[in-house]
Biopython code that builds the backbone (N, CA, C, O; Angstrom):
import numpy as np
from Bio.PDB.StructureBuilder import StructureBuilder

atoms = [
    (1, "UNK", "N", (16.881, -54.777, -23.445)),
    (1, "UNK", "CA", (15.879, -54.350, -22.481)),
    (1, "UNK", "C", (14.955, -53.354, -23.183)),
    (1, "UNK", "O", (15.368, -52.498, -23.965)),
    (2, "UNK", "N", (13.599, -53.540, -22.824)),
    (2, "UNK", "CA", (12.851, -52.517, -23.870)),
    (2, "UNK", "C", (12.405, -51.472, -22.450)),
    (2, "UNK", "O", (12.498, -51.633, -21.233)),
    (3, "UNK", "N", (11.736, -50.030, -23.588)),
    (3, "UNK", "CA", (11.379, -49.433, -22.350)),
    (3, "UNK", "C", (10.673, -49.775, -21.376)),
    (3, "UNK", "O", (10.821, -49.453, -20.197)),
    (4, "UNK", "N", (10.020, -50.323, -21.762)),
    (4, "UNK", "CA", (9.411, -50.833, -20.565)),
    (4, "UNK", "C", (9.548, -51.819, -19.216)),
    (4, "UNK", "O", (8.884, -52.075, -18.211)),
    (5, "UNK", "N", (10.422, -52.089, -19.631)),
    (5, "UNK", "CA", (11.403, -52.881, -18.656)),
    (5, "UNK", "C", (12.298, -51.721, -17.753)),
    (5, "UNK", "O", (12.664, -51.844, -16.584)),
    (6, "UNK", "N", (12.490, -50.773, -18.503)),
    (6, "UNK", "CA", (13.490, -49.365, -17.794)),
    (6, "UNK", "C", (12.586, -48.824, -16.937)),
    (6, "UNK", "O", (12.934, -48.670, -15.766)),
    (7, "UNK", "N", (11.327, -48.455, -17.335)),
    (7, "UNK", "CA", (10.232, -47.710, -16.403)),
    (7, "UNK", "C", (10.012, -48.829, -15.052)),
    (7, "UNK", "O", (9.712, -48.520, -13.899)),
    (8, "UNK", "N", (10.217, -49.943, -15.499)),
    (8, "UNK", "CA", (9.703, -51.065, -13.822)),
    (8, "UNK", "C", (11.208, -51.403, -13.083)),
    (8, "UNK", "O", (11.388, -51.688, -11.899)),
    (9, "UNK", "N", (12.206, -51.283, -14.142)),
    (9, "UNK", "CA", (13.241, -51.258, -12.661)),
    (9, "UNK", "C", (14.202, -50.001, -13.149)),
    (9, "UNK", "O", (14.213, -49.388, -14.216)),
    (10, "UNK", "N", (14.941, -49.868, -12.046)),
    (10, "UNK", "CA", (15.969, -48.977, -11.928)),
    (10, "UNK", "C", (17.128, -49.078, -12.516)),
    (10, "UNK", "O", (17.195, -50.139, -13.137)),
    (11, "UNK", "N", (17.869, -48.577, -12.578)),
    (11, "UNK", "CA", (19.377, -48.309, -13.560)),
    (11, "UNK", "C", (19.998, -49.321, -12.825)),
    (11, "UNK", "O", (20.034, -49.327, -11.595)),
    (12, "UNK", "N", (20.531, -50.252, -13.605)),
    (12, "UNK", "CA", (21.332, -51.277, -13.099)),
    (12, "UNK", "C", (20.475, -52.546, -12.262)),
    (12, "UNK", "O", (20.647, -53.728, -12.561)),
    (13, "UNK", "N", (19.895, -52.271, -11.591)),
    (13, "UNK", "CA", (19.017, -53.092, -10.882)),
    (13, "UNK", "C", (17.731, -53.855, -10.990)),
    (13, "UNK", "O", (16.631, -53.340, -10.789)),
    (14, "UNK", "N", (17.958, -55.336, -11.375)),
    (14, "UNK", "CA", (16.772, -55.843, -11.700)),
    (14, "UNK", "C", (15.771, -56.191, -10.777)),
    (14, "UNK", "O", (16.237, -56.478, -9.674)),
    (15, "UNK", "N", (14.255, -56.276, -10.887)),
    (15, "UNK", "CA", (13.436, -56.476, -9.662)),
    (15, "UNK", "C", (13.015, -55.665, -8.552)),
    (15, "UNK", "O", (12.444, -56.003, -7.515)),
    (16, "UNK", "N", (13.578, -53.997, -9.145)),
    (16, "UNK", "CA", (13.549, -53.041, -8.012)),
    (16, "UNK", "C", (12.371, -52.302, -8.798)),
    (16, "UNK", "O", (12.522, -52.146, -10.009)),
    (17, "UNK", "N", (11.101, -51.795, -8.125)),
    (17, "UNK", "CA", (10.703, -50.421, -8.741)),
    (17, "UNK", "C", (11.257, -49.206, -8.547)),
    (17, "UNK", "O", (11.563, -48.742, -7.449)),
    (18, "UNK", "N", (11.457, -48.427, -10.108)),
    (18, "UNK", "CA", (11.783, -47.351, -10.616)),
    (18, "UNK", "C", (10.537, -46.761, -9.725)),
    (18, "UNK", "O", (9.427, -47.279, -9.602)),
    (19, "UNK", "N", (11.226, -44.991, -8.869)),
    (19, "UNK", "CA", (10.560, -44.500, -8.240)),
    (19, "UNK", "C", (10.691, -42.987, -8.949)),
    (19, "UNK", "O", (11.781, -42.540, -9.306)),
    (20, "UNK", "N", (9.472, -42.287, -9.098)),
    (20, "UNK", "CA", (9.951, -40.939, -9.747)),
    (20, "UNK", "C", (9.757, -39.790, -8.201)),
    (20, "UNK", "O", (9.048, -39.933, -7.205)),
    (21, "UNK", "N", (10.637, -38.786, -8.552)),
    (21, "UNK", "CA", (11.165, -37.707, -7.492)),
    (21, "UNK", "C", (9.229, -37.494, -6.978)),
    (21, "UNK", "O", (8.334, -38.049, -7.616)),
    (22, "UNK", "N", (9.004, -36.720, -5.911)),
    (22, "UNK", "CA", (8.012, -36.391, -5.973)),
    (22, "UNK", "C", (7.126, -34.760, -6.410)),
    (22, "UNK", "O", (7.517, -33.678, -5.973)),
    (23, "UNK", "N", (6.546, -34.835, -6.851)),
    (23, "UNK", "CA", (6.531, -33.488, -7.935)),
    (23, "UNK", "C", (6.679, -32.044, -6.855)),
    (23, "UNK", "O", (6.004, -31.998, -5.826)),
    (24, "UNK", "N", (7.414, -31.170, -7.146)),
    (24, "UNK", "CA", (7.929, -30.342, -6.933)),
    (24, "UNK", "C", (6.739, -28.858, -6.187)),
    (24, "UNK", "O", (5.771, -28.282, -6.683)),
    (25, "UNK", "N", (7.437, -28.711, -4.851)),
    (25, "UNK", "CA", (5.716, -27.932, -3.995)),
    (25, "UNK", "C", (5.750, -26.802, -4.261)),
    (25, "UNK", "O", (6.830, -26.560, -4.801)),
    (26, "UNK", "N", (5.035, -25.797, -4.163)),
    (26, "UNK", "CA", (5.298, -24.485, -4.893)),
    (26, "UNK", "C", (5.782, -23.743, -3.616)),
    (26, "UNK", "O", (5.337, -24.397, -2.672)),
    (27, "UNK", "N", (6.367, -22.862, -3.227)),
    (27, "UNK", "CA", (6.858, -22.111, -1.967)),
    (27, "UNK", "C", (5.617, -21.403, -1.385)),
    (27, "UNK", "O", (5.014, -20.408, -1.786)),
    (28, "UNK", "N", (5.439, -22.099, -0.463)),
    (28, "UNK", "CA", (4.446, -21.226, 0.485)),
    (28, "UNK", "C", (4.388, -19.856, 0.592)),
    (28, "UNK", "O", (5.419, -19.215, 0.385)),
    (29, "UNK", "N", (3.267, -19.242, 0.906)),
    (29, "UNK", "CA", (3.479, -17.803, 0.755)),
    (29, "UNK", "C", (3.153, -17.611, 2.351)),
    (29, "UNK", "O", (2.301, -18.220, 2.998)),
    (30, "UNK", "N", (3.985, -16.681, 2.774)),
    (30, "UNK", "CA", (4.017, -15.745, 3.829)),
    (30, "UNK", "C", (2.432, -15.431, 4.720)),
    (30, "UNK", "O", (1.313, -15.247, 4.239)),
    (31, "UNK", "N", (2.718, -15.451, 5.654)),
    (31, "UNK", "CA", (0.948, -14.763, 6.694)),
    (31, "UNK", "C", (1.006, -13.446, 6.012)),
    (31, "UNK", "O", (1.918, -12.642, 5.822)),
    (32, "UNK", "N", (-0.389, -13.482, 5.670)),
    (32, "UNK", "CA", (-0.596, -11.838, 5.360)),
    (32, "UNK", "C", (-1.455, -11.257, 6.318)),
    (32, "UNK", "O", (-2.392, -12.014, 6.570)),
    (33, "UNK", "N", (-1.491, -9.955, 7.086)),
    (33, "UNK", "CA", (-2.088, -9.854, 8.384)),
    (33, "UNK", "C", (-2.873, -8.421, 7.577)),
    (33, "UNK", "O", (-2.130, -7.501, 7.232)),
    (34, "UNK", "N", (-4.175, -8.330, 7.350)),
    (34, "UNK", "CA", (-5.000, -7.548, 6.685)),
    (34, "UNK", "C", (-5.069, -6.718, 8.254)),
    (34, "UNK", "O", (-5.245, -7.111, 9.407)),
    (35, "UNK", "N", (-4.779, -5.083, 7.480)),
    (35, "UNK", "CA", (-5.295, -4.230, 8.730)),
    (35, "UNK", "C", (-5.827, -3.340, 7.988)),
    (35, "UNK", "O", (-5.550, -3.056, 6.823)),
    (36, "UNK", "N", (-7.030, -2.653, 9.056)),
    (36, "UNK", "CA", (-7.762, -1.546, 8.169)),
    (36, "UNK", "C", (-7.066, -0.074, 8.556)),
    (36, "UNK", "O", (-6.604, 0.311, 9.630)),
    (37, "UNK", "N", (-7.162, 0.532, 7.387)),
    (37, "UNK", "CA", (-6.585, 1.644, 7.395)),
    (37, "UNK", "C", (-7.034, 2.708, 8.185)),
    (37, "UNK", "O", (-8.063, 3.329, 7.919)),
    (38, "UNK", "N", (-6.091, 3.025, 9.444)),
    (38, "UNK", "CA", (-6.829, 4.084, 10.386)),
    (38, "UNK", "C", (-7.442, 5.274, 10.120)),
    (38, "UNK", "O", (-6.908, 6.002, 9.283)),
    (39, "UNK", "N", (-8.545, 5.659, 10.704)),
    (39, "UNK", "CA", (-9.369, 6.725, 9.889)),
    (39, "UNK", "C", (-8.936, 7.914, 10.417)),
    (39, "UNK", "O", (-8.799, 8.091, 11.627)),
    (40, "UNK", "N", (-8.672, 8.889, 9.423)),
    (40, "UNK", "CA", (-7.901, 10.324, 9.265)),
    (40, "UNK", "C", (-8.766, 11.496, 9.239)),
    (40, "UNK", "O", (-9.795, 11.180, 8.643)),
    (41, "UNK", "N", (-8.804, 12.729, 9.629)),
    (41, "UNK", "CA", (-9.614, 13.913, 9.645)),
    (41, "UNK", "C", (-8.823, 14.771, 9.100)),
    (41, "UNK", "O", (-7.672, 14.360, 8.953)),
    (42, "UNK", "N", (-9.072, 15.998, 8.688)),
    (42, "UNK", "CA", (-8.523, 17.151, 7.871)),
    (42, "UNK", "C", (-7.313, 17.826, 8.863)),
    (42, "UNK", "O", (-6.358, 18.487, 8.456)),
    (43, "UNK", "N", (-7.651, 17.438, 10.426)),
    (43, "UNK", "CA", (-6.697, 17.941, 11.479)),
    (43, "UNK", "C", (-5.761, 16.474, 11.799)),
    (43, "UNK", "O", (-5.971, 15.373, 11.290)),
    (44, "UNK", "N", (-4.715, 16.817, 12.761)),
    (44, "UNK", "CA", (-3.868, 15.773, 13.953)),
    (44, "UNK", "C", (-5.061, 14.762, 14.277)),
    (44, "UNK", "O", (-6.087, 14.923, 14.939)),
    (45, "UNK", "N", (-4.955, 14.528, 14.127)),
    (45, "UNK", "CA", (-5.457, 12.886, 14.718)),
    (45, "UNK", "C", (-4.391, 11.710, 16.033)),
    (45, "UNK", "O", (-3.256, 11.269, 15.849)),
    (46, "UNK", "N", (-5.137, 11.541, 17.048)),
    (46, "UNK", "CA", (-4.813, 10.606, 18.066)),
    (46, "UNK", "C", (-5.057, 8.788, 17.091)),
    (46, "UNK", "O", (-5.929, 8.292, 16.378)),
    (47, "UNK", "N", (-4.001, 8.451, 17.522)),
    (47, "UNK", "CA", (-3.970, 6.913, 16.740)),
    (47, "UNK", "C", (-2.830, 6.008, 17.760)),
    (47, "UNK", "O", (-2.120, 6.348, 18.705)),
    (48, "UNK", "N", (-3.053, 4.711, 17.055)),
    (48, "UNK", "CA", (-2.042, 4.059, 17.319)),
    (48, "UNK", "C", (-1.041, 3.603, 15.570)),
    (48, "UNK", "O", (-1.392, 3.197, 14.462)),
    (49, "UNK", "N", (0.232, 3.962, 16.198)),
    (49, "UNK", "CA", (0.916, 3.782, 14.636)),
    (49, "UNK", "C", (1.332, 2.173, 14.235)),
    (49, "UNK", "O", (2.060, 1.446, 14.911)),
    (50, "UNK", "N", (0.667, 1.823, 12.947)),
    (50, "UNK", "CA", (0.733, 0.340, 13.101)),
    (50, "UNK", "C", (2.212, 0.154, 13.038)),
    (50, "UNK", "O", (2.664, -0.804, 13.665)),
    (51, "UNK", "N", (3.022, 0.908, 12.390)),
    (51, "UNK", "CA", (4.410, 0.766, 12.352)),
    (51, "UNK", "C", (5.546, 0.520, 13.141)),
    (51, "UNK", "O", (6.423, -0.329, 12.978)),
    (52, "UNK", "N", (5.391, 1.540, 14.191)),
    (52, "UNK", "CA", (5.924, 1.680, 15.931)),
    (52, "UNK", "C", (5.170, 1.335, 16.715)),
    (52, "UNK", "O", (5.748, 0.953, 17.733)),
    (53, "UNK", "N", (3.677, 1.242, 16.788)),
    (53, "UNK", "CA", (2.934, 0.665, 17.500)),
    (53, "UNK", "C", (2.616, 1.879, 18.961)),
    (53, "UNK", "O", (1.688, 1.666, 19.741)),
    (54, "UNK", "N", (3.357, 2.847, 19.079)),
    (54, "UNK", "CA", (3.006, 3.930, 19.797)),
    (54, "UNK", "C", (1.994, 4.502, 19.452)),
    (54, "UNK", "O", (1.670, 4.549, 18.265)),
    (55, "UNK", "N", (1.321, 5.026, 20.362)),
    (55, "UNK", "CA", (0.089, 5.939, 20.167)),
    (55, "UNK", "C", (0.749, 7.119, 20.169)),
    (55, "UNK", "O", (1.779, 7.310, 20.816)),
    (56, "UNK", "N", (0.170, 7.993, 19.421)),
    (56, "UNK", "CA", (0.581, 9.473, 18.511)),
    (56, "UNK", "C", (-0.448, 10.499, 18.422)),
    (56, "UNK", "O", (-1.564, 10.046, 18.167)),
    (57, "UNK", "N", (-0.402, 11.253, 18.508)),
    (57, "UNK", "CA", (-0.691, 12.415, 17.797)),
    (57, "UNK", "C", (-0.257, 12.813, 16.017)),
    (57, "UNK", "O", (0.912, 13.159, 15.843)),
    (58, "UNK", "N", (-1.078, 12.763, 14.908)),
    (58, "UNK", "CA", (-0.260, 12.353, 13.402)),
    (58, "UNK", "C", (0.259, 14.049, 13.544)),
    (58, "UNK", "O", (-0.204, 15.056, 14.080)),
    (59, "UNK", "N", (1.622, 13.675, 12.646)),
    (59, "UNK", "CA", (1.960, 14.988, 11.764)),
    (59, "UNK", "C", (0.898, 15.384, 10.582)),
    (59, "UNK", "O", (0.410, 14.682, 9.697)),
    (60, "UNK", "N", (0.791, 16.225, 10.772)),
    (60, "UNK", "CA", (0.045, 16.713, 8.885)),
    (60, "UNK", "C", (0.581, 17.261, 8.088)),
    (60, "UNK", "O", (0.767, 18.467, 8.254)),
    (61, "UNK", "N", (1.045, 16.624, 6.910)),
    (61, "UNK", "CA", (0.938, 17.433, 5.632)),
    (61, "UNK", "C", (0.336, 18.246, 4.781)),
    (61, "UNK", "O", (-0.081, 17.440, 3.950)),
    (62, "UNK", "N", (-0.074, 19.551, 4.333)),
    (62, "UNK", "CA", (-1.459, 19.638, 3.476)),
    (62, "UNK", "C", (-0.643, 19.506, 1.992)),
    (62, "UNK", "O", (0.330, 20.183, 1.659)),
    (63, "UNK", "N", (-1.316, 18.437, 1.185)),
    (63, "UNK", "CA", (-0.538, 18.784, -0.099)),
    (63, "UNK", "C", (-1.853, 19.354, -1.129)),
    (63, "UNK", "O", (-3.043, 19.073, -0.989)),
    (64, "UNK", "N", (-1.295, 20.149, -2.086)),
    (64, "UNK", "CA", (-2.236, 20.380, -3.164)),
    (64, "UNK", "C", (-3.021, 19.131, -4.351)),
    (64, "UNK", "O", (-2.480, 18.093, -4.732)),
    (65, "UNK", "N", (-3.984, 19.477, -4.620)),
    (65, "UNK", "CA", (-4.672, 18.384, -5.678)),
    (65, "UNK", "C", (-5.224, 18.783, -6.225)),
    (65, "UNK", "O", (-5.207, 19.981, -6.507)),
    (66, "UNK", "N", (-6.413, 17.478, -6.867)),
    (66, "UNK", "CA", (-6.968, 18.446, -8.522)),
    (66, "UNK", "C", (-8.069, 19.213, -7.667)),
    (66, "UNK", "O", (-8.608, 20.058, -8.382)),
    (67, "UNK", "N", (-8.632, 19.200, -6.250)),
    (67, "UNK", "CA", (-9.832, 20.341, -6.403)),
    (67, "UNK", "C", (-8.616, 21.447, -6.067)),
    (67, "UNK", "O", (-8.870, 22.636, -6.258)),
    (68, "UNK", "N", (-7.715, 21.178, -5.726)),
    (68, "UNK", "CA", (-7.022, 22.558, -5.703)),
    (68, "UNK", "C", (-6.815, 23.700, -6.295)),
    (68, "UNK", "O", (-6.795, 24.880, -5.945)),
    (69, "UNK", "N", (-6.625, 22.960, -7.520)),
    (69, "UNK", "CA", (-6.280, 23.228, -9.143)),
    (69, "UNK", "C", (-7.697, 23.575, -9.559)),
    (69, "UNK", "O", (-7.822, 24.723, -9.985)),
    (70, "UNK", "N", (-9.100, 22.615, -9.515)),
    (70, "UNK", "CA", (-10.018, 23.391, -9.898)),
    (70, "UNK", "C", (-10.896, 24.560, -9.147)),
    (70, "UNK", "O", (-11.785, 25.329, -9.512)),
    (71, "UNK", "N", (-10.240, 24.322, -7.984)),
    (71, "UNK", "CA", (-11.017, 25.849, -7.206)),
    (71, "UNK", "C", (-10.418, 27.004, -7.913)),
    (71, "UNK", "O", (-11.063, 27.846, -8.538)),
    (72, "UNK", "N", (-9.264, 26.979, -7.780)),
    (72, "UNK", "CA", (-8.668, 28.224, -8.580)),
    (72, "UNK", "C", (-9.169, 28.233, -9.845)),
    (72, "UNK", "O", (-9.719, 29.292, -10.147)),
    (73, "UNK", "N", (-9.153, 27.484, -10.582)),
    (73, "UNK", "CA", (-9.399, 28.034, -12.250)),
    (73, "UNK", "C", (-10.683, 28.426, -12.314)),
    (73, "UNK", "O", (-11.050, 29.201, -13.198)),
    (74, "UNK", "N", (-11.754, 27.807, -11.128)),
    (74, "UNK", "CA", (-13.006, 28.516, -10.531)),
    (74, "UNK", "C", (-12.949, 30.079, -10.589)),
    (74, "UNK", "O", (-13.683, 30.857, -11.198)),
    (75, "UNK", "N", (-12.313, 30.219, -10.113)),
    (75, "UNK", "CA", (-12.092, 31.294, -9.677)),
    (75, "UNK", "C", (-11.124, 32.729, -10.309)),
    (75, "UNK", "O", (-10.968, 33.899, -9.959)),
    (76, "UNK", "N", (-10.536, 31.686, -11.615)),
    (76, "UNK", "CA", (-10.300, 32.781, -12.482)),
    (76, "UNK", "C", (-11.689, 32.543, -13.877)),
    (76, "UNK", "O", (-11.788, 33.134, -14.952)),
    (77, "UNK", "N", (-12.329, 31.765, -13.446)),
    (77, "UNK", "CA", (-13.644, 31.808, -14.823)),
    (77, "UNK", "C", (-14.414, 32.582, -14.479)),
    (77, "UNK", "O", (-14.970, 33.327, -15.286)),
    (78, "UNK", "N", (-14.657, 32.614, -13.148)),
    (78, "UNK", "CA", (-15.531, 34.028, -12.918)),
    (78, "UNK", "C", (-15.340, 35.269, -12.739)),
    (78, "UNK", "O", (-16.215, 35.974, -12.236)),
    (79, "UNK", "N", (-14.016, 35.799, -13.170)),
    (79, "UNK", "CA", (-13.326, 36.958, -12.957)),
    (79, "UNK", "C", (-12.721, 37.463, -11.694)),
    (79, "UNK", "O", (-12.455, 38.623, -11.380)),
    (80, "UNK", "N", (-12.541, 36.249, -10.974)),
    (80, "UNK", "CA", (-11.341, 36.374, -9.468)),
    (80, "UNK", "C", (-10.079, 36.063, -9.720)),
    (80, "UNK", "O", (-9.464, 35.638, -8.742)),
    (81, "UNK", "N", (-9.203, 36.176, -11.215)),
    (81, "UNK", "CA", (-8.395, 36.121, -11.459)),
    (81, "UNK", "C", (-6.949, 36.178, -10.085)),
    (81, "UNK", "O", (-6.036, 35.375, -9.892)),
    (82, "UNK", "N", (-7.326, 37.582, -9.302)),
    (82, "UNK", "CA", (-6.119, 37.900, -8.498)),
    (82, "UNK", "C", (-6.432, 37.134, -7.362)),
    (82, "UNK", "O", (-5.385, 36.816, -6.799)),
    (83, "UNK", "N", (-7.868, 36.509, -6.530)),
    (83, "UNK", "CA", (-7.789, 35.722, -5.965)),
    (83, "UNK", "C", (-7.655, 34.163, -6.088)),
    (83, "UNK", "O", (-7.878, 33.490, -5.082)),
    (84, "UNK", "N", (-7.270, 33.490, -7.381)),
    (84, "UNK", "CA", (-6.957, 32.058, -7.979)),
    (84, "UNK", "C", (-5.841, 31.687, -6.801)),
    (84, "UNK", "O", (-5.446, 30.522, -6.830)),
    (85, "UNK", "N", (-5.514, 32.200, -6.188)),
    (85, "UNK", "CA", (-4.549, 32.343, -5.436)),
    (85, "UNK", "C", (-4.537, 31.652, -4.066)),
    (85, "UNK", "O", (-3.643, 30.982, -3.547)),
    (86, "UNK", "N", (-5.644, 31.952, -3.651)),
    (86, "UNK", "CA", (-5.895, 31.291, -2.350)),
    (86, "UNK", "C", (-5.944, 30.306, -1.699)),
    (86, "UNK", "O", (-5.520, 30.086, -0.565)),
    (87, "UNK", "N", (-6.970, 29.076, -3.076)),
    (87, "UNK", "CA", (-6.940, 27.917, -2.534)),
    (87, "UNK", "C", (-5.143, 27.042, -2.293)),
    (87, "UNK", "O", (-4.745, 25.971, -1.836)),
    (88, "UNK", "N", (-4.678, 27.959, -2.755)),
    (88, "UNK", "CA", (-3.397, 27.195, -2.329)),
    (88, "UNK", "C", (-2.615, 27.809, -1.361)),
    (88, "UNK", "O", (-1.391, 27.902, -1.450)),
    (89, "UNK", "N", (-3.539, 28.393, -0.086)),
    (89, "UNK", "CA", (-2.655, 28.862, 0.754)),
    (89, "UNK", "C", (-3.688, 28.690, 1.784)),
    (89, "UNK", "O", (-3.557, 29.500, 2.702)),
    (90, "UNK", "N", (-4.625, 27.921, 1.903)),
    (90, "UNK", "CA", (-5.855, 27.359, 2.449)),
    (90, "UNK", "C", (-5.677, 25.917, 2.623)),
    (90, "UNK", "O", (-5.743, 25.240, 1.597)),
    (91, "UNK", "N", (-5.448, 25.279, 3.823)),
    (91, "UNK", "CA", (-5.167, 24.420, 4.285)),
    (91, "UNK", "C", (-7.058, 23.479, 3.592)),
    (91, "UNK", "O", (-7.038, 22.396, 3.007)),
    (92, "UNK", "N", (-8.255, 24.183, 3.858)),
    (92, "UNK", "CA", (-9.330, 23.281, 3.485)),
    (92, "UNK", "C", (-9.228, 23.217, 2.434)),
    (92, "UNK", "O", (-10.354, 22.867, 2.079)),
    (93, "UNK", "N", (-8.374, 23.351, 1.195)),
    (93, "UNK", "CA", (-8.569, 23.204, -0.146)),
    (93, "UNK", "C", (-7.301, 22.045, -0.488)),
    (93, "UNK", "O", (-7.008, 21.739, -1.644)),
    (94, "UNK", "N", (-6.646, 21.493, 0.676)),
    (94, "UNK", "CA", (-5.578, 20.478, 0.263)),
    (94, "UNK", "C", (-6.092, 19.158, 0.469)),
    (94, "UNK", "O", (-7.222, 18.933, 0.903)),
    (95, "UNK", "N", (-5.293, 18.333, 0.170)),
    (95, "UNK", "CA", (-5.759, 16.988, 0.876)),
    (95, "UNK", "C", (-4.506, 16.885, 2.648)),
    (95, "UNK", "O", (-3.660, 17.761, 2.828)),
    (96, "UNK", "N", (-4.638, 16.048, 3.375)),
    (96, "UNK", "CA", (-4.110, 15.868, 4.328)),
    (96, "UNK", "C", (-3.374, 15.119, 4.375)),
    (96, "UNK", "O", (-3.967, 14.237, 4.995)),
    (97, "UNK", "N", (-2.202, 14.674, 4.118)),
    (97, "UNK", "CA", (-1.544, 13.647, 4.602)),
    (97, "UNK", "C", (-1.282, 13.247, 6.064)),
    (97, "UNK", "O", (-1.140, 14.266, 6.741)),
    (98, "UNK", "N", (-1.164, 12.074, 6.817)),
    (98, "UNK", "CA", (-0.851, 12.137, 8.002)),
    (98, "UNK", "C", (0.417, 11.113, 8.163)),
    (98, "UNK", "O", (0.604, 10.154, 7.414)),
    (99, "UNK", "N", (1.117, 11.414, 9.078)),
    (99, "UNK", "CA", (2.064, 10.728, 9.160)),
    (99, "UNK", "C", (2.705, 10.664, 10.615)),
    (99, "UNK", "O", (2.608, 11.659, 11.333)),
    (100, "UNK", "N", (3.443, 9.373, 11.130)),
    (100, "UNK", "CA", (3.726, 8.989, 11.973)),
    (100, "UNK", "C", (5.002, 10.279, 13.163)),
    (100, "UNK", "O", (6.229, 10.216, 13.092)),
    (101, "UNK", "N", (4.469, 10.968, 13.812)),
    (101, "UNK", "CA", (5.943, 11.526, 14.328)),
    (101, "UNK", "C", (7.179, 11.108, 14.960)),
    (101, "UNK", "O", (8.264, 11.690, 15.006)),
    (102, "UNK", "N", (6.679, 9.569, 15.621)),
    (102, "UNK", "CA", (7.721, 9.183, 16.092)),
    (102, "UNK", "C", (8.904, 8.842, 15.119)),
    (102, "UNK", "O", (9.945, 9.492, 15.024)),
    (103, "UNK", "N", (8.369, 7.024, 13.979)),
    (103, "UNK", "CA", (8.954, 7.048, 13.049)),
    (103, "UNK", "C", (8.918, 7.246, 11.357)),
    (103, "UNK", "O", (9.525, 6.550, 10.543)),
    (104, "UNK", "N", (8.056, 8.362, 11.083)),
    (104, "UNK", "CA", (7.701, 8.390, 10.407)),
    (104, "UNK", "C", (7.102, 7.773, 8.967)),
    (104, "UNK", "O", (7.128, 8.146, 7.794)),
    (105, "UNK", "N", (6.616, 6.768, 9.603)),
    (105, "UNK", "CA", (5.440, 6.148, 8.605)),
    (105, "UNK", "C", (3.892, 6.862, 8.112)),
    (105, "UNK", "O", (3.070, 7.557, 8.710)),
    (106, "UNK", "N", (3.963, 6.350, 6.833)),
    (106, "UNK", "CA", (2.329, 7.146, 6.396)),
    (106, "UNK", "C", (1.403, 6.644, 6.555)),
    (106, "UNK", "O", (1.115, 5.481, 6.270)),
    (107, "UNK", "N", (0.697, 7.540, 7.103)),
    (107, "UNK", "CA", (-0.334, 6.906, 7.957)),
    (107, "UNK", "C", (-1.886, 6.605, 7.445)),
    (107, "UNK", "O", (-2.681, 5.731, 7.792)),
    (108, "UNK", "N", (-2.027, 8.010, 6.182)),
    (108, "UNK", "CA", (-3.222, 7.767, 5.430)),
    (108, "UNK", "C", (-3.201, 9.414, 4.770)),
    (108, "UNK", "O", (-2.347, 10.300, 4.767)),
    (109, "UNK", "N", (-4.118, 9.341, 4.416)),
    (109, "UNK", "CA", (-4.446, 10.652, 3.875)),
    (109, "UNK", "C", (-6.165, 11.243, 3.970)),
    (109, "UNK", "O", (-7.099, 10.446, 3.890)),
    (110, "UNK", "N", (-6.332, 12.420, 4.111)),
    (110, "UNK", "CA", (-7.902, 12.860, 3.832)),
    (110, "UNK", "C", (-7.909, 13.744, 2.816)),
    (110, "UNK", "O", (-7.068, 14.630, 2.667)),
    (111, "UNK", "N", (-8.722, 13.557, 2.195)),
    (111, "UNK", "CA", (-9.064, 13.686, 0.793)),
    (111, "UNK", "C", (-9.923, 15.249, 0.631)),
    (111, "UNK", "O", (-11.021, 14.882, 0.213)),
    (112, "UNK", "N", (-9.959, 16.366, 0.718)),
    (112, "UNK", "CA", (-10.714, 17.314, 0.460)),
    (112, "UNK", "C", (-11.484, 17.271, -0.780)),
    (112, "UNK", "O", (-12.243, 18.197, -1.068)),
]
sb = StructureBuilder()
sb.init_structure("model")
sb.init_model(0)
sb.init_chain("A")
sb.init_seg("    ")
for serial, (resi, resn, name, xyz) in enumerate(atoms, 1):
    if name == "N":
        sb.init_residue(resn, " ", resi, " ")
    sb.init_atom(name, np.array(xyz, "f"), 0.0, 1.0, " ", f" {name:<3s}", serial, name[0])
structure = sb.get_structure()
């Protein structure tokens, strides 16, 4: 039997067409549900939490960052050395994090 006789019938079986598997599907991917990121202010913010889905009042975080870091060194270049101090005890010199109170998911951040 030559190959070509193997490709038109099947193993053992004469007069049958040889059928090949059908090529292999790639795994579907998942719904992706695009949401826009709720908009945040330097204070608590009223929202709905996409997480719990309750409406909230956010927790705030203030964390420090680089204007944090450069207000102060501001402020020791111009000879306020003993006040470098401040912007990190100044809530307008942080950024904001906000976050969910019920279950605490993050909610966004504002950026000073």
């Amino acid at each position: 039997m030559s190959s070509a006789e193997f490709h038109k019938h099947g193993p053992g079986e004469e007069g049958q067409e040889y059928q090949h598997p059908p090529p292999p599907v790639a795994p579907s991917a998942g719904v992706v549900t695009a949401t826009n990121a709720p908009v945040v202010g330097s204070g608590p913010t009223t929202l709905v939490c996409p997480s719990c889905h309750a409406t909230v009042q956010t927790r705030v975080q203030y964390e420090t960052s680089t204007r944090t870091h450069l207000m102060a060194l501001l402020l020791c270049a111009i000879g306020c050395w003993c006040c470098a101090v401040i912007p990190y005890f100044k809530d307008s010199c942080k950024n904001a994090a906000h976050h969910c109170p019920d279950c605490g998911a993050y909610l966004g951040v504002y950026n000073n």
